[in-house]
C-alpha positions, 0 to 999 in steps of 0.5 A, a space after each residue: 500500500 505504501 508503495 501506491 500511495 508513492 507511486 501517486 504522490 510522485 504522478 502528482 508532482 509530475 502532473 503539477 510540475 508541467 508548465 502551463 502553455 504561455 499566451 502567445 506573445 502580442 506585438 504590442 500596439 503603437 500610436 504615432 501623433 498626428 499633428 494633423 487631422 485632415 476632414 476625410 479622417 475626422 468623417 471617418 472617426 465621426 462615422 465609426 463612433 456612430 454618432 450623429 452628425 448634428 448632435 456632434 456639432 451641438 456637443 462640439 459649440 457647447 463644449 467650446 463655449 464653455 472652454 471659452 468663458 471659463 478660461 475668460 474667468 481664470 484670466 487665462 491667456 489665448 494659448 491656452 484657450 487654443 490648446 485646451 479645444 485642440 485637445 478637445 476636439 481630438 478626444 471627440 474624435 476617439 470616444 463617442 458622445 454615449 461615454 462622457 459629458 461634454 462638460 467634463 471632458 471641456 475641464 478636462 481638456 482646460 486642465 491638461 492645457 493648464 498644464 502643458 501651457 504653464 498656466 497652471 490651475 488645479 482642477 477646483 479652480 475650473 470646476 469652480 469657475 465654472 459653477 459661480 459662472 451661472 449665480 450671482 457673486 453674491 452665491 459664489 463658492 471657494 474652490 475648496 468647497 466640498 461639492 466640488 470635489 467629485 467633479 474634481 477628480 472626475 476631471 483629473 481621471 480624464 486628463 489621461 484619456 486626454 493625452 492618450 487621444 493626443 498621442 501624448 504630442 504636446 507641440 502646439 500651435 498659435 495662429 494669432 502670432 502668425 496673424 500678427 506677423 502677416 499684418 505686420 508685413 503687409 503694412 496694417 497697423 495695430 489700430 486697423 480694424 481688418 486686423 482687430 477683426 481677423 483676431 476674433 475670427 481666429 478664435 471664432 475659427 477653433 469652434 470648427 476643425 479647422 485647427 486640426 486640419 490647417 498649419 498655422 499660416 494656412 488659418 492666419 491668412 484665411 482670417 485675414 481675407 475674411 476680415 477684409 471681405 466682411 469690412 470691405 477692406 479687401 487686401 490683395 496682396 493676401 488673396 492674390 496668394 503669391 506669398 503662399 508658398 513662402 509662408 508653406 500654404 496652398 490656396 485650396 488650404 486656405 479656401 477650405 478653411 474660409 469655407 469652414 468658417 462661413 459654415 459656421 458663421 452661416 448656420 450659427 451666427 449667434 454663437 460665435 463673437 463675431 456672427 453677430 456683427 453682420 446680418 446674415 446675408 453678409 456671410 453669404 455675399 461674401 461667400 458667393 465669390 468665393 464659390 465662383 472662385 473655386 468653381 472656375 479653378 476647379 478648386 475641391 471643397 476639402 484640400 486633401 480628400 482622397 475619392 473612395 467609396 463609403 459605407 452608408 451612415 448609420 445613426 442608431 438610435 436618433 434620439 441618444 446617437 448611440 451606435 446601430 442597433 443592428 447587431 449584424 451591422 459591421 463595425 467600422 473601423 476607427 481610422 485614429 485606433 493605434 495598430 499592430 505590426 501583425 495588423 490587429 487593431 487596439 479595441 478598448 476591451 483590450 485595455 488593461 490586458 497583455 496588449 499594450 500600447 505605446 506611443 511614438 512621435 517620429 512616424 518613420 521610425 514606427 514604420 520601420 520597427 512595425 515592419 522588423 516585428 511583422 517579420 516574425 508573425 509571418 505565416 508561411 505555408 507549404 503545398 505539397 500534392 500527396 497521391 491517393 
């Protein structure tokens, strides 16, 4: 009996002794940032996340109104205002409407561009600024008032998402010193109102995506031409485009992003600064040239737009714009998700498990590193003929 019992002891600890089989090691996942975002991206994002078009644009003037006058009760600079929509409307475009409050993810972005901006402002303060703003100062609240401290760490859990959804790129870009060094060289004064004008603009001009899509001097000179336009002040210098190539632009660059803004100034006057100074069919007077412009020169609506068919748009529920409710419906693919070298793409169940994500960047040294990895998850197969 005792030589049993051994015989089953000793089989235990072999059984127990085997290894378990490892999971099969993952490429890992890697975002490149992209400091530009050009409109068949941003389409494609809007469209993968299922959401509704109209009620994007609703949330997306919403939110940056509300950057807009807290950051005027903060006393924050402009740069920071430009930073904080940038990283607002790039978390937009990676998570849909269904997983936040527009609100929360607006602190969110103020805050982290509070920090990258070295304006710094806890997350109290613009919570709290944000609140006193609907009372009368004789209601107003402390920062270190308990009721604010939910919301408080709300906003520094999203401030991660934040970076993530910007590839943790912190190069930014301001189109007002542009603006001002083009009104410098064509010789308008600091009392001009083309160029007073052309300011507000370029502010009214980060309620569109147009600072996603455009460089700098792409925005400082659509500003300037509008302005121009609207006060009957035309420059043209700046509309005959002869210094776009000095200044690294194009003119279909800078038709697209006059295009955006009167959009915007057309369809919502009222909630822009300087909609509001010229009645309505202004905008469209102006635009009427334009539009023959691009006709004639067959200039495109959206400078870089590469002609492909798309899936028909589906909208879900019209009511809570959540994804379709067609289960056998294929999902799209997020054009902005990070991707693997074997082809997988990152999905956020995948957060958390062994499928990391890194982010890079230089673009060229992601390809190169993506390619070296592919290598080893190649599959090759073999034909043979065997005779029966």
């Amino acid at each position: 009996m005792s030589h049993e019992k051994e015989e089953r002891a000793g089989s235990r600890l072999d059984s127990d002794s085997v290894a378990p089989e490892l999971p099969a090691i993952h490429p890992s996942f890697i975002k490149v940032a992209r400091p530009y975002v050009f409109e068949q991206t941003i389409q494609d994002s809007i469209q993968a996340l299922g959401v509704n078009p109209m009620r994007e644009e609703s949330l997306r003037l919403q939110g940056v109104s509300w950057i807009d006058n807290v950051r005027k009760v903060l006393h924050l600079p402009v740069r920071t205002f430009n930073t904080a929509v940038i990283y607002y409307h790039r978390f937009r475009l990676s998570h849909a409407d269904s997983e936040y409050n527009f609100m929360d993810a607006a602190a969110a972005a103020l805050f982290t561009a509070c920090k990258i901006e070295d304006t710094l402002k806890k997350s109290r303060d613009i919570v709290c600024a944000a609140y006193n703003l609907k009372l009368p100062p004789s209601e107003h609240l402390s920062p270190d008032s308990p009721v604010f401290e939910t919301n408080a760490r709300g906003i520094i859990g999203l401030e991660r998402l934040m970076l993530e959804a910007s590839g943790f790129d912190f190069r930014t870009r301001h189109p007002q010193k542009t603006l001002a060094k083009l009104a410098q060289h064509y010789k308008l004064s600091k009392e001009s109102e083309v160029s007073d004008l052309a300011y507000l603009i370029s502010l009214d001009l980060y309620r569109t995506f147009a600072p996603i899509k455009q460089t700098t001097s792409t925005m400082a000179f659509s500003c300037l031409e509008l302005a121009g336009r609207l006060m009957d002040q035309r420059i043209d210098a700046v509309e005959s485009g002869r210094d776009y190539a000095h200044w690294d632009t194009s003119r279909p660059e800078v038709m697209e992003t006059l295009f955006d803004i009167l959009e915007l100034y057309t369809h919502h006057r009222s909630s822009t600064s300087v909609g509001p100074r010229f009645p309505a069919d202004r905008f469209l007077t102006v635009r009427i040239p334009l539009n023959q412009e691009a006709s004639e020169h067959r200039i495109p609506r959206y400078a870089h737009w590469i002609d492909r068919p798309r899936q028909p748009y589906n909208v879900g529920n019209a009511q809570n714009s959540t994804r379709p409710n067609d289960a056998d419906t294929p999902r799209l693919h997020h054009p902005l998700t990070p991707t693997a070298a074997n082809g997988d793409r990152h999905q956020t169940s995948d957060r958390g498990k062994d499928a990391a994500v890194r982010f890079m960047l230089d673009h060229d040294i992601a390809d190169c590193e993506k390619r070296q990895v592919a290598e080893y998850f190649r599959v090759e197969m073999e034909e043979y003929e065997v005779d029966a």
